[in-house]
VOMIRO-677866 format. One record per residue: residue number from 1; residue in three letters; chain; x, y, z of N, C-alpha, C, CB in turn. Coordinates in steps of 0.001 Angstrom, whole numbers. Glycine has a CB too. Layout:
N
NUM/ALA/A/X/Y/Z/X/Y/Z/X/Y/Z/X/Y/Z
...
//
This chain:
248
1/UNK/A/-28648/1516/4026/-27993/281/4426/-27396/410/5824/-26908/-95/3418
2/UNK/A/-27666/-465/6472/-26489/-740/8345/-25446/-1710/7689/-27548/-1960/10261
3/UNK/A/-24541/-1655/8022/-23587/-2322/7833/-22941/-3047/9012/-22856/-1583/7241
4/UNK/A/-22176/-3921/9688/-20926/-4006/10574/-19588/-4374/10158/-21150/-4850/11505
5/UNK/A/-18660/-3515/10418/-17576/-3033/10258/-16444/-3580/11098/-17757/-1829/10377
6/UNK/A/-15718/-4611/10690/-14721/-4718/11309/-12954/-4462/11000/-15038/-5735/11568
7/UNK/A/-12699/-3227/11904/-11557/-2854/11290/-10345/-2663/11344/-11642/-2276/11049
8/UNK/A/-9441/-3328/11280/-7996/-3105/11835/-7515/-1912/12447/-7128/-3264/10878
9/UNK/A/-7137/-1563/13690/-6877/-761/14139/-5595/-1114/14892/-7867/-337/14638
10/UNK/A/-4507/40/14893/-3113/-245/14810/-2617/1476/15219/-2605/-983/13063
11/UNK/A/-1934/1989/16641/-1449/2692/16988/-667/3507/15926/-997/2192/17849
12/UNK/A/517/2846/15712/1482/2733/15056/2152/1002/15222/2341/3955/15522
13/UNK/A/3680/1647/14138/3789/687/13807/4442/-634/14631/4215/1034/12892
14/UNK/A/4731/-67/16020/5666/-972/16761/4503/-1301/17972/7323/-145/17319
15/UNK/A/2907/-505/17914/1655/-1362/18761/1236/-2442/18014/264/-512/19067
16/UNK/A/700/-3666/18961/-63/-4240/18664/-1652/-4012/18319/208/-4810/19315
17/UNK/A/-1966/-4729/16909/-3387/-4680/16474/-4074/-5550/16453/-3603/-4339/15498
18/UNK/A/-5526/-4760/16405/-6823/-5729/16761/-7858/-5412/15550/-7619/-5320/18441
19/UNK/A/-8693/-5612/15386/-9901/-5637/15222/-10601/-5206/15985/-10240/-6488/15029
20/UNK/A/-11290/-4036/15360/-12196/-3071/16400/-13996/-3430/15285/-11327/-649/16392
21/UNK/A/-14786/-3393/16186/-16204/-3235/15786/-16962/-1955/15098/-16835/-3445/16919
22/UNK/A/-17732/-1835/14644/-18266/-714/14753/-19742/-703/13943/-17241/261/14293
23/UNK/A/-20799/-513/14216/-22317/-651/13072/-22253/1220/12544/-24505/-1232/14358
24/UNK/A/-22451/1446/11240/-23180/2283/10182/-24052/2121/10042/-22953/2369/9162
25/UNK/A/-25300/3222/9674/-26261/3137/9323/-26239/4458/8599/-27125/2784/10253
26/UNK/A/-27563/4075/7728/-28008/5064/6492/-26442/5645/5365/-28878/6733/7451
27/UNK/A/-25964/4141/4998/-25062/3753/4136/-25716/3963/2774/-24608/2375/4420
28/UNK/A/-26132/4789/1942/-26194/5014/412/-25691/3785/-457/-25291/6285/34
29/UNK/A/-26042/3333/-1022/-25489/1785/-2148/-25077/2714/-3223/-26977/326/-2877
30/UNK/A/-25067/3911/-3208/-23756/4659/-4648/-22915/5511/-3923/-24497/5882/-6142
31/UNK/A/-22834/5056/-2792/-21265/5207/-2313/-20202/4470/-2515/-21136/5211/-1164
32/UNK/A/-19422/5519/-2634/-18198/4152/-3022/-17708/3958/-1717/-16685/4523/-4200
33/UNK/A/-16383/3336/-1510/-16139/2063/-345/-15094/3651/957/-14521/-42/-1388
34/UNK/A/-14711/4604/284/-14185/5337/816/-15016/6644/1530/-13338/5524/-23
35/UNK/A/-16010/6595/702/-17528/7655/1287/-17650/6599/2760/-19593/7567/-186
36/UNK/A/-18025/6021/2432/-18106/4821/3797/-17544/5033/5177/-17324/3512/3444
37/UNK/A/-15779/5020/4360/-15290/4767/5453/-15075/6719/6299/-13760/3672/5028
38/UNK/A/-15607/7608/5439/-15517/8936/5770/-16792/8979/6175/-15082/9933/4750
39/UNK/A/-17985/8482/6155/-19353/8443/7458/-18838/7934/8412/-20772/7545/7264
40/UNK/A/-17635/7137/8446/-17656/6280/9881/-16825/7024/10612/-17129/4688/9895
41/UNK/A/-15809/7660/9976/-14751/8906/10838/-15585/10028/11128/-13346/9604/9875
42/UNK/A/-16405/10208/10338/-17433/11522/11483/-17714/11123/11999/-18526/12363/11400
43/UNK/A/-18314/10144/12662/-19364/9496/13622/-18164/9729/14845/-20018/7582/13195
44/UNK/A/-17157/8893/14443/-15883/8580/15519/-15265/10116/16065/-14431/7589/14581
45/UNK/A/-15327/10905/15335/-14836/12462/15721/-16405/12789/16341/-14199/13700/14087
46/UNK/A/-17299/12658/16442/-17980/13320/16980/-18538/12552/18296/-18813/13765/16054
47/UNK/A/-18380/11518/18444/-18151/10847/19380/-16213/10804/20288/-18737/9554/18669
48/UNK/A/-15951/11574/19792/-13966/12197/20450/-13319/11060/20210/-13537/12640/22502
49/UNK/A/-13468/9776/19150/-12776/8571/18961/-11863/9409/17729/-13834/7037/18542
50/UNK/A/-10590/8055/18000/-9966/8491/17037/-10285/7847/15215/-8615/8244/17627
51/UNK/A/-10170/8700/14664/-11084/8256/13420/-10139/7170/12822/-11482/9593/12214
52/UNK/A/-10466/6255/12022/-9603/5383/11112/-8943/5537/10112/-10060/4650/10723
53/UNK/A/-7474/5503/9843/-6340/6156/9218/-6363/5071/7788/-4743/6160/10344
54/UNK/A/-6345/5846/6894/-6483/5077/5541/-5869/6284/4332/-8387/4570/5249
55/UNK/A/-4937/5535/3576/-4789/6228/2334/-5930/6906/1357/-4183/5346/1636
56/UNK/A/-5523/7677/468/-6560/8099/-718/-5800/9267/-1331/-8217/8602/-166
57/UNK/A/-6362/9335/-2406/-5539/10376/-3129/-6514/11016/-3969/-4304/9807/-3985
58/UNK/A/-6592/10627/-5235/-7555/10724/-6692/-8613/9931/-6496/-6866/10200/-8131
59/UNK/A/-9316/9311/-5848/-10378/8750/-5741/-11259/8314/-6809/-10882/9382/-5084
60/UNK/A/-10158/8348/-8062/-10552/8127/-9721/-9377/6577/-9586/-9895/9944/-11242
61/UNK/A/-9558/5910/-9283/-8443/4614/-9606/-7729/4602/-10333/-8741/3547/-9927
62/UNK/A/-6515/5810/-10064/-6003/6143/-10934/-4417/5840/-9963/-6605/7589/-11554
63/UNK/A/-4210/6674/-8787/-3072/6439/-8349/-2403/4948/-7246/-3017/7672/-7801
64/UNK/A/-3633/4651/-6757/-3386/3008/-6045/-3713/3093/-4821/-1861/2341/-6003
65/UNK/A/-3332/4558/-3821/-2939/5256/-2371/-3954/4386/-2025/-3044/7059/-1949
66/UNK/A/-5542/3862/-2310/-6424/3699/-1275/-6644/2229/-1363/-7701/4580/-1374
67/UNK/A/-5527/1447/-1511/-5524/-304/-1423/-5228/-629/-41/-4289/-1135/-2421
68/UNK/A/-6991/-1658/130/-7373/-2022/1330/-7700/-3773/1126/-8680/-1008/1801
69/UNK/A/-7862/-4390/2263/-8245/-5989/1775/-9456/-5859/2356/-7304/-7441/2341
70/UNK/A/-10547/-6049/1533/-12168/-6232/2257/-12300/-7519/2141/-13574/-5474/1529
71/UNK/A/-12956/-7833/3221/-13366/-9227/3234/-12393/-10497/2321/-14876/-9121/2642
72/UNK/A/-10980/-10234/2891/-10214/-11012/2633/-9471/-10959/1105/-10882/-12052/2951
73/UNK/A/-10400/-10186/69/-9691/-9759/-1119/-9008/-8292/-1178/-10658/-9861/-2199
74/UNK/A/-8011/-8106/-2117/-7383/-7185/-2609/-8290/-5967/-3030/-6659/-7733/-3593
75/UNK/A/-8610/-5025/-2748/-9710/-3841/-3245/-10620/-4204/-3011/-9900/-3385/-4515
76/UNK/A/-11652/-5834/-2540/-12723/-5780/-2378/-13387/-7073/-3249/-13066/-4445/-2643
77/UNK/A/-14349/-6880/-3475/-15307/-8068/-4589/-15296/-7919/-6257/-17110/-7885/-4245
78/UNK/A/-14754/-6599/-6288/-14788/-6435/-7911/-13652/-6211/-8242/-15603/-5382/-8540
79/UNK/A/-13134/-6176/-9311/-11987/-6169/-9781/-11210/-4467/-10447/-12218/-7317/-10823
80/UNK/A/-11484/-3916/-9194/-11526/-2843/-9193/-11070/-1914/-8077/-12493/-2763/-9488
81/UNK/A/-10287/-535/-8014/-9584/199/-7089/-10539/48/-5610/-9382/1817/-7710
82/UNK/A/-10234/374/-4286/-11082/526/-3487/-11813/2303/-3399/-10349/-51/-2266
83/UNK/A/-11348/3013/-4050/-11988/4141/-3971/-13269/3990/-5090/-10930/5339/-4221
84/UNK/A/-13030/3025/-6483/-14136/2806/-7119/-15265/1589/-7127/-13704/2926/-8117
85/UNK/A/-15023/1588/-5567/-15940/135/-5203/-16865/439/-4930/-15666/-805/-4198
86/UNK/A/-17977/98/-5022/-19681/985/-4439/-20185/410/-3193/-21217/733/-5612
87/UNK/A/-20702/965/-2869/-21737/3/-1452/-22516/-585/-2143/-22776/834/-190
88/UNK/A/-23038/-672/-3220/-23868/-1783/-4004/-23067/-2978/-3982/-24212/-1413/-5556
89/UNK/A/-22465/-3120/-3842/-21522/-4690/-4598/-22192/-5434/-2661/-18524/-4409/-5052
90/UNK/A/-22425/-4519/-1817/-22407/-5329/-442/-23987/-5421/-199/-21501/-4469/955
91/UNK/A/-24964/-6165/747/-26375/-6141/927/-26496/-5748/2674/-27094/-7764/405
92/UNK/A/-27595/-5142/2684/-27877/-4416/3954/-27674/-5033/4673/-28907/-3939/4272
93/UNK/A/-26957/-5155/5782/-26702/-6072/7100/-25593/-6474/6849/-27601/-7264/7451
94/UNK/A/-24611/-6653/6132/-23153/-7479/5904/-22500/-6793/6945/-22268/-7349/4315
95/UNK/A/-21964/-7904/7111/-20292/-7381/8011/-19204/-7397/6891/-19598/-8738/9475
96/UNK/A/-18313/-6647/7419/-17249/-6118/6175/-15919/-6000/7293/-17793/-4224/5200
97/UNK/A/-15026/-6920/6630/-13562/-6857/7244/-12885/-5945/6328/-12735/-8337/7335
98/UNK/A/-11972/-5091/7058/-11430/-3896/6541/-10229/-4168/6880/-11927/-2603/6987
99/UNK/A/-8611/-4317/6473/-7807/-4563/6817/-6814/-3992/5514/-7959/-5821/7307
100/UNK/A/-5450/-3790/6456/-4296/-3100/5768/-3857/-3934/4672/-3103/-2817/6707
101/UNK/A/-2961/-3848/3963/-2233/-5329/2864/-1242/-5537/4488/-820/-4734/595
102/UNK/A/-928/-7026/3631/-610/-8319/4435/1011/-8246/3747/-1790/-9981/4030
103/UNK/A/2026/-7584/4086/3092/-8304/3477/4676/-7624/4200/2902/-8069/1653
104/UNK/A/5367/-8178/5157/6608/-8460/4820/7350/-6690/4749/6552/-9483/3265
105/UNK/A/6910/-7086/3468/8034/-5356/2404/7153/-4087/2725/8040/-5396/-93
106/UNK/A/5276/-4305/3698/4923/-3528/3869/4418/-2803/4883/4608/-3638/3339
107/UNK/A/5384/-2707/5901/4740/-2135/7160/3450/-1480/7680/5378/-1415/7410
108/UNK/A/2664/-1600/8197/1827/-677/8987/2375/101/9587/1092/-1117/9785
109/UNK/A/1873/1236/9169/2124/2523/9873/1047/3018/11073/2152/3605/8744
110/UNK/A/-131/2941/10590/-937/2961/11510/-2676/2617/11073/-633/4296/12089
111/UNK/A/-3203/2013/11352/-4425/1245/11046/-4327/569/9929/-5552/1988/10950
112/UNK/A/-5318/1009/8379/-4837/1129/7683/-4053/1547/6229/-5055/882/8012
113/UNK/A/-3236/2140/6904/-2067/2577/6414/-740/1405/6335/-1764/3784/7314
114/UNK/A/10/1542/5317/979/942/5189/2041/1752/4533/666/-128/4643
115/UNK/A/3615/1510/4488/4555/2167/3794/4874/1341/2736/5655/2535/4546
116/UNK/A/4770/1464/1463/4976/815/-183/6096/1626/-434/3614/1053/-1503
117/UNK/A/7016/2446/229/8083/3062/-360/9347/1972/-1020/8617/4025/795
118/UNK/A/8787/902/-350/10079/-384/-1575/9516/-672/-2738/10452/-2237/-1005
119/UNK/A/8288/-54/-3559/8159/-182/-4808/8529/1127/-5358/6892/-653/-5148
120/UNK/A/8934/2413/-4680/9684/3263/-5016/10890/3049/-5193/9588/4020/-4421
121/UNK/A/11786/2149/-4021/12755/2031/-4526/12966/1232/-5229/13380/2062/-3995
122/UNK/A/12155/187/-5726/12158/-709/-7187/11995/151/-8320/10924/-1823/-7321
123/UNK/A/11884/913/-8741/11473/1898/-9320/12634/2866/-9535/10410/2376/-8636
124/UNK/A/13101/3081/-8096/14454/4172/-8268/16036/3529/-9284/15078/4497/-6305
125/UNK/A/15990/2020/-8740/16779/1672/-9358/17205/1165/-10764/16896/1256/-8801
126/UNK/A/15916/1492/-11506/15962/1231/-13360/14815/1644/-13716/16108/-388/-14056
127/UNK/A/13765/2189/-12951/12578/2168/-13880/12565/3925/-14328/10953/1509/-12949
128/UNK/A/13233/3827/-15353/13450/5316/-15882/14227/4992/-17557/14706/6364/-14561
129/UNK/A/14211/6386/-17950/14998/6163/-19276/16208/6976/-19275/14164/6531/-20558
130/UNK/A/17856/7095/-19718/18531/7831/-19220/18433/8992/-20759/19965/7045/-18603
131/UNK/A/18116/8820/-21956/17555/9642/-22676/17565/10808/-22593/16702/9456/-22743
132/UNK/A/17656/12063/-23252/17785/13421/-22988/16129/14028/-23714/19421/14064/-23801
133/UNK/A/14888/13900/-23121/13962/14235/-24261/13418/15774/-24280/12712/13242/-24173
134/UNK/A/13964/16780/-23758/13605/17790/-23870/12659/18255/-24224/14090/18125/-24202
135/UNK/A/12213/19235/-25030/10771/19366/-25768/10386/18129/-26458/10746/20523/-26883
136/UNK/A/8821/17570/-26460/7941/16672/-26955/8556/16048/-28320/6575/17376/-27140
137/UNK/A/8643/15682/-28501/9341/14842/-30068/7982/15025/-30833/9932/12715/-29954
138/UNK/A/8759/14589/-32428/7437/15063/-33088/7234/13107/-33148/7564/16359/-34994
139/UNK/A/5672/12987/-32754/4936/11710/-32605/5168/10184/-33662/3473/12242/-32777
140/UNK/A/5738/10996/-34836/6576/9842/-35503/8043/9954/-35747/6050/9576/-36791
141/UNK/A/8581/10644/-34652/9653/11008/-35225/10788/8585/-34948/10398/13077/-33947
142/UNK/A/9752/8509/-33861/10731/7189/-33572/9919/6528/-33883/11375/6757/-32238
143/UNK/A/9484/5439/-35056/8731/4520/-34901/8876/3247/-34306/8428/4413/-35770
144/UNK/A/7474/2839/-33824/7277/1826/-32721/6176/898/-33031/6982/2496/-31383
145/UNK/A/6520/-145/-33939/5762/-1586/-33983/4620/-1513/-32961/6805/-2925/-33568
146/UNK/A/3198/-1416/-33543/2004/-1631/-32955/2117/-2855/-32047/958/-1761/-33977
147/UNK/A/2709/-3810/-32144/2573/-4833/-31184/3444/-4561/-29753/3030/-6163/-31909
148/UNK/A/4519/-3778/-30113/5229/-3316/-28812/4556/-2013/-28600/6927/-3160/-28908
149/UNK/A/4339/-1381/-29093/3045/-316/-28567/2027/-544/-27800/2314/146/-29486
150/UNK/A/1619/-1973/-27862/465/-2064/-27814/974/-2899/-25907/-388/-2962/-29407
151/UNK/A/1896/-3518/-25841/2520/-4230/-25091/3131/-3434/-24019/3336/-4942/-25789
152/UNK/A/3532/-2126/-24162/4290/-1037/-23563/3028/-366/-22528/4980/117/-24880
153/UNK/A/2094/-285/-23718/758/352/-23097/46/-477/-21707/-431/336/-24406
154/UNK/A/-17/-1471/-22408/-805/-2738/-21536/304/-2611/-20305/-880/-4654/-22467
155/UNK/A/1201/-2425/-19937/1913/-2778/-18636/2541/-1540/-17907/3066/-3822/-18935
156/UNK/A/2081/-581/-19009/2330/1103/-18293/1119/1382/-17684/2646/2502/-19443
157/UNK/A/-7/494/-17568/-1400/919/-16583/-981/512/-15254/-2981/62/-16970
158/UNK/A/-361/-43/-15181/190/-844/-13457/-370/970/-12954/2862/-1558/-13071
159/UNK/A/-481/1100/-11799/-560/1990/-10989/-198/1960/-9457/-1609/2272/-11170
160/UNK/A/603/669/-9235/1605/614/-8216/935/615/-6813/2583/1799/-8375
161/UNK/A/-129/-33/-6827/-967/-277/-5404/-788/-1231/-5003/-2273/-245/-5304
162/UNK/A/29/-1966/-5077/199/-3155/-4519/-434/-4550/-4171/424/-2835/-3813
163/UNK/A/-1913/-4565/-5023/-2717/-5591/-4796/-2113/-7393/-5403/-4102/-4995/-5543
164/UNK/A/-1068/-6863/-6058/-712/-8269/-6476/585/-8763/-5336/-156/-8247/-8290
165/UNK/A/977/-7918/-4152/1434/-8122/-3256/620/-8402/-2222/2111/-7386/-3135
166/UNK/A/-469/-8212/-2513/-979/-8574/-1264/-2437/-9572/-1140/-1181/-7216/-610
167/UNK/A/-2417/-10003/-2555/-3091/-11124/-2898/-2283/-12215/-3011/-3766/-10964/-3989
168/UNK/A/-961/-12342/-3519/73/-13054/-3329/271/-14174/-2377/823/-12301/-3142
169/UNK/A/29/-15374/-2304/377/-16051/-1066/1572/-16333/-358/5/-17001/-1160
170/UNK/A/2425/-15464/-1451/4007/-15686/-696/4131/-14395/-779/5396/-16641/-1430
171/UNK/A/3545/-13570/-1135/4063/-11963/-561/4799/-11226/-1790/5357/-12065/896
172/UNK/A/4795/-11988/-3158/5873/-11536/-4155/5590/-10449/-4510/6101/-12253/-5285
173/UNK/A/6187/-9778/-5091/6007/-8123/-6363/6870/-8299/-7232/6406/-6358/-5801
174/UNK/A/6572/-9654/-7918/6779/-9765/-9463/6177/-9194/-10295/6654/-10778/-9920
175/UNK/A/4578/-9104/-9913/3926/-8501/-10963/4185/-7030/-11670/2764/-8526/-10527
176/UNK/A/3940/-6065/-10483/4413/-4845/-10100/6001/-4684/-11198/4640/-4897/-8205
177/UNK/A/7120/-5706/-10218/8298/-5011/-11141/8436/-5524/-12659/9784/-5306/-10436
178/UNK/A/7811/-6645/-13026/7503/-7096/-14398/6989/-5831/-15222/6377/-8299/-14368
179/UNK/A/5736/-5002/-14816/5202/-4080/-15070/6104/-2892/-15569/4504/-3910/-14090
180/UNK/A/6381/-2945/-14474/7734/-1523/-14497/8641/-1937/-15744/9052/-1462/-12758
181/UNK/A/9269/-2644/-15667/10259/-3284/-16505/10062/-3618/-17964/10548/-4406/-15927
182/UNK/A/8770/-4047/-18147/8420/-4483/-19916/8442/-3623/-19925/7320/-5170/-20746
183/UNK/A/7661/-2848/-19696/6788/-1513/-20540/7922/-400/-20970/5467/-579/-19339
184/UNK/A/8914/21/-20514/10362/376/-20964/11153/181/-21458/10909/475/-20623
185/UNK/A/11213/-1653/-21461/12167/-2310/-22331/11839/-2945/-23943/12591/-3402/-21474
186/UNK/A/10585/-2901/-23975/9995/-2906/-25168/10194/-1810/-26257/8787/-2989/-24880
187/UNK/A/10408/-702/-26103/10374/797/-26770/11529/1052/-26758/9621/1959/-26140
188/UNK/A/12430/1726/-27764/13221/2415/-28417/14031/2621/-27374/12734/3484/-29122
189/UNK/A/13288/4187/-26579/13671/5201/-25801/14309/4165/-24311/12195/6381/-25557
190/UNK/A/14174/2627/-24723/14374/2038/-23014/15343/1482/-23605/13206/969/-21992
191/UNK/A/16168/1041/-24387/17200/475/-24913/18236/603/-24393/17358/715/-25910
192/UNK/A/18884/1489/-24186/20488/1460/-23461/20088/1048/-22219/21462/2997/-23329
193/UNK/A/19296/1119/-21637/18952/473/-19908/18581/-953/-20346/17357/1340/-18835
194/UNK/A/18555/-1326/-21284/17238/-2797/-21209/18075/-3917/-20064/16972/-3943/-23362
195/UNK/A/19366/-4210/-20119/20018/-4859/-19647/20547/-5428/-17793/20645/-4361/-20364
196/UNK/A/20923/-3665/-17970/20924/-3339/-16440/19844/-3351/-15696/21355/-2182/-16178
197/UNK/A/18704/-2383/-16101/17556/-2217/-15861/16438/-3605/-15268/17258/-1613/-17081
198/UNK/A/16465/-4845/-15917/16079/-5538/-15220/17006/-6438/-14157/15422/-6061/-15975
199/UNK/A/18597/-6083/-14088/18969/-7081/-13463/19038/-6420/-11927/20278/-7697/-14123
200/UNK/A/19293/-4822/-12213/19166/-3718/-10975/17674/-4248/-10606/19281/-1755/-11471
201/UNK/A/16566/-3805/-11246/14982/-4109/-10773/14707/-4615/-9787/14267/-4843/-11455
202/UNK/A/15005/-6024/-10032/14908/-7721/-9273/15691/-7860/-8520/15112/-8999/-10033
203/UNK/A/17084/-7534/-8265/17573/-7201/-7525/17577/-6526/-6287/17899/-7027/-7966
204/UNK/A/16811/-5182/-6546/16647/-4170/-5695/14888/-4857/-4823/16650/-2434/-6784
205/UNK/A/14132/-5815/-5693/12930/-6241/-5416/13150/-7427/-4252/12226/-6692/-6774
206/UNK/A/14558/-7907/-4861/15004/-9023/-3922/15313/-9012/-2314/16143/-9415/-4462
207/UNK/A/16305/-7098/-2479/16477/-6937/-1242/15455/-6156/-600/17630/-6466/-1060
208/UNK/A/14167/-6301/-775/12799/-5648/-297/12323/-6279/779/11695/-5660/-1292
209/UNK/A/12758/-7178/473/11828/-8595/1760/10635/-9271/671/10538/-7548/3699
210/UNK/A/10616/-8917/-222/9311/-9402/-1013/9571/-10978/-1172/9110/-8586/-2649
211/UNK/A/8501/-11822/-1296/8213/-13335/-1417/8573/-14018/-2853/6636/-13558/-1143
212/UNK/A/9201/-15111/-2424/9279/-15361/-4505/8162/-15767/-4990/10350/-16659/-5245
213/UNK/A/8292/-15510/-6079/6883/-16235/-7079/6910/-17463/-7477/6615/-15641/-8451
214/UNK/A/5490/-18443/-7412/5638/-19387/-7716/4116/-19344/-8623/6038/-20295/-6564
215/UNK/A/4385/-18405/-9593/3018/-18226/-10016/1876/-18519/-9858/2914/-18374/-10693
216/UNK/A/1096/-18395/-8865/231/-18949/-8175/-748/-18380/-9198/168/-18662/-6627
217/UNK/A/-823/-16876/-9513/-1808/-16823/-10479/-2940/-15948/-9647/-2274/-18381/-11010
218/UNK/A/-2345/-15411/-9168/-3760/-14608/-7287/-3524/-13136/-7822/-2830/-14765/-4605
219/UNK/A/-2208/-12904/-8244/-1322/-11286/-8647/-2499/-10901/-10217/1206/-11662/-9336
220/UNK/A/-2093/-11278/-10761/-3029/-10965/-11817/-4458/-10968/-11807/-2788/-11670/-12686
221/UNK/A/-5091/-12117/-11131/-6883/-11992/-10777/-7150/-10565/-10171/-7506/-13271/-9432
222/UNK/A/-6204/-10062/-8983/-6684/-8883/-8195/-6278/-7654/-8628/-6315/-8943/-6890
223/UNK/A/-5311/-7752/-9807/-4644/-6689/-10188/-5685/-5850/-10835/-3489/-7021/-11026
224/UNK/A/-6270/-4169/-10451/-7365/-3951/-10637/-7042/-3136/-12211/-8050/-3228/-9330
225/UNK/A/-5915/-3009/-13152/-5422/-2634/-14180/-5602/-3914/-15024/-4093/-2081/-13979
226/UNK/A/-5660/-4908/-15054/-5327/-6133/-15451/-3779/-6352/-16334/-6554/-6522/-16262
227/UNK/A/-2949/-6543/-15491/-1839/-6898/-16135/-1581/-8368/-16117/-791/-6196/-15614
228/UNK/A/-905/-8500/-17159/-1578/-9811/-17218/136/-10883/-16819/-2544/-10074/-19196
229/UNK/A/-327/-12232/-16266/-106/-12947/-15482/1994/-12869/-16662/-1572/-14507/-15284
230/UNK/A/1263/-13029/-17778/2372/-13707/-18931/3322/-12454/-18702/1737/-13984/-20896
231/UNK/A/3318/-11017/-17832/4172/-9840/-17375/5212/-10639/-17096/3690/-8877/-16156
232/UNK/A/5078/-11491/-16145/6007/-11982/-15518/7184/-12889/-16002/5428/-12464/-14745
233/UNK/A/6522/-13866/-17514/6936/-14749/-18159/8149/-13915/-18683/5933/-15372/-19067
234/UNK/A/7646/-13086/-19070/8319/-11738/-20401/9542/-11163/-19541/6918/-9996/-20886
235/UNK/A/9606/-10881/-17922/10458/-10393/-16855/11526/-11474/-16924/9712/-10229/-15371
236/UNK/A/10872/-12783/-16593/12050/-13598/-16582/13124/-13758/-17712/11600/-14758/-16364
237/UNK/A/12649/-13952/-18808/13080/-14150/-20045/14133/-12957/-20338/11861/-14222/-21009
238/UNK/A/13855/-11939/-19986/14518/-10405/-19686/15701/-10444/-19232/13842/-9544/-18688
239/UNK/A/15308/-11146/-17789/16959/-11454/-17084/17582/-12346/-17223/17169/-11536/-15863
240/UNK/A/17280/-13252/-17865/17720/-14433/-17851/18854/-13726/-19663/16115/-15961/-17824
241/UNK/A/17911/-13144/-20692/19089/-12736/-21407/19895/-11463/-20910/18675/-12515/-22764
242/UNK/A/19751/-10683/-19769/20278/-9574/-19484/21580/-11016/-18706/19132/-8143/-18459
243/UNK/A/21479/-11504/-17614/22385/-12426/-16987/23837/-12626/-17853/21577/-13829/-16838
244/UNK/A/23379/-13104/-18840/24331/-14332/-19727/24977/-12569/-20462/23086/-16056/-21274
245/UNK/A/24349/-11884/-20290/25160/-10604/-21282/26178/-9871/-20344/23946/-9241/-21941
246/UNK/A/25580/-9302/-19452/25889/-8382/-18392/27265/-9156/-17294/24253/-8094/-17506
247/UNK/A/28435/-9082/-17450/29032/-9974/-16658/29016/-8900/-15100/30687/-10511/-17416
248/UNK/A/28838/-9558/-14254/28968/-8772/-12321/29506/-9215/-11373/27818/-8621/-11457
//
């Protein structure tokens, strides 16, 4: 496959960026989207350019590090990480826009690269259990209603890449801290936090710079875990009884 490549390119974070060009050739269609972009940084090192700066980690869509917007979507055309995107999903000759997430709470650092350390600190401020669990518990020692099991599970896949921030048309990370937040407050072991825990969350999400939600419904389509849209329903409902309890 030839491809053309157009790709955000960004000093750091206080240069101005452009869109830089570039054609590939003898592109493999069972490459995934990050093999790609590592043919195009040899080419650029061996030509003395500077190569294009991009996250990655596990390259199993497992940790989030390599969330990119191709061609205007979140990870790409499938509903799926950008490290597990193939060059099949694209046809020989496409041009392909390559660009950082779009948001506010997420700086460019340099090409693309961005800093997501404010879903760490959404995270720092309740998403934990204060619990003492030392060695492994024995597996029934706490029982846990299959439906909140099942509910805990479904919103502990989030993997914190930020695509529902940056599919978002207002920039929100509701989805994300909804995520964080059920999946703890549903279970036993999240109980003495349930209260604080979401009102700290949203709070701490608030002073992020992040966009409010007006459920547009974009966060959940791109979310490549599928968490689902009703996360959010379940968040509100959360604070709204944490509010009326918690006097501040």
């Amino acid at each position: 496959m030839k491809l053309t490549l157009r790709v955000w390119r960004q000093q750091n974070a206080d240069a101005d960026g452009t869109m830089s060009t570039y054609e590939v050739d003898g592109i493999s269609p069972d490459m995934s989207f990050l093999e790609m972009l590592d043919t195009l940084n040899e080419e650029l090192i061996v030509q003395g350019d500077d190569p294009v700066a991009f996250d990655h980690d596990c390259r199993e869509g497992i940790c989030g590090a390599c969330s990119l917007v191709i061609n205007g979507d979140a990870h790409g055309p499938e509903r799926t990480t950008t490290c597990q995107l193939h060059m099949r999903s694209f046809q020989d000759g496409d041009t392909i826009d390559v660009e950082p997430w779009r948001a506010s709470a997420f700086p460019v650092i340099k090409d693309l690269v961005v800093d997501r350390s404010a879903f760490d600190r959404i995270i720092q401020a309740g998403g934990y259990i204060t619990a003492p669990t030392g060695a492994a518990p024995e597996a029934h020692a706490t029982p846990v209603p299959k439906p909140d099991a099942d509910f805990a599970f479904e919103h502990a896949e989030c993997i914190g890449c930020g695509a529902c921030v940056a599919a978002c048309p207002n920039g929100a990370a509701m989805l994300f801290t909804s995520a964080k937040i059920n999946h703890l407050n549903v279970l036993p072991q999240g109980a003495p936090e349930r209260e604080t825990r979401v009102l700290d969350m949203v709070e701490q999400m608030d002073e992020e710079g992040f966009g409010g939600c007006t459920l547009a419904g974009e966060c959940a389509t791109a979310c490549p875990k599928g968490i689902p849209l009703m996360s959010i329903t379940s968040m509100n409902k959360e604070w709204l009884r944490a509010a009326r309890k918690v006097k501040r």
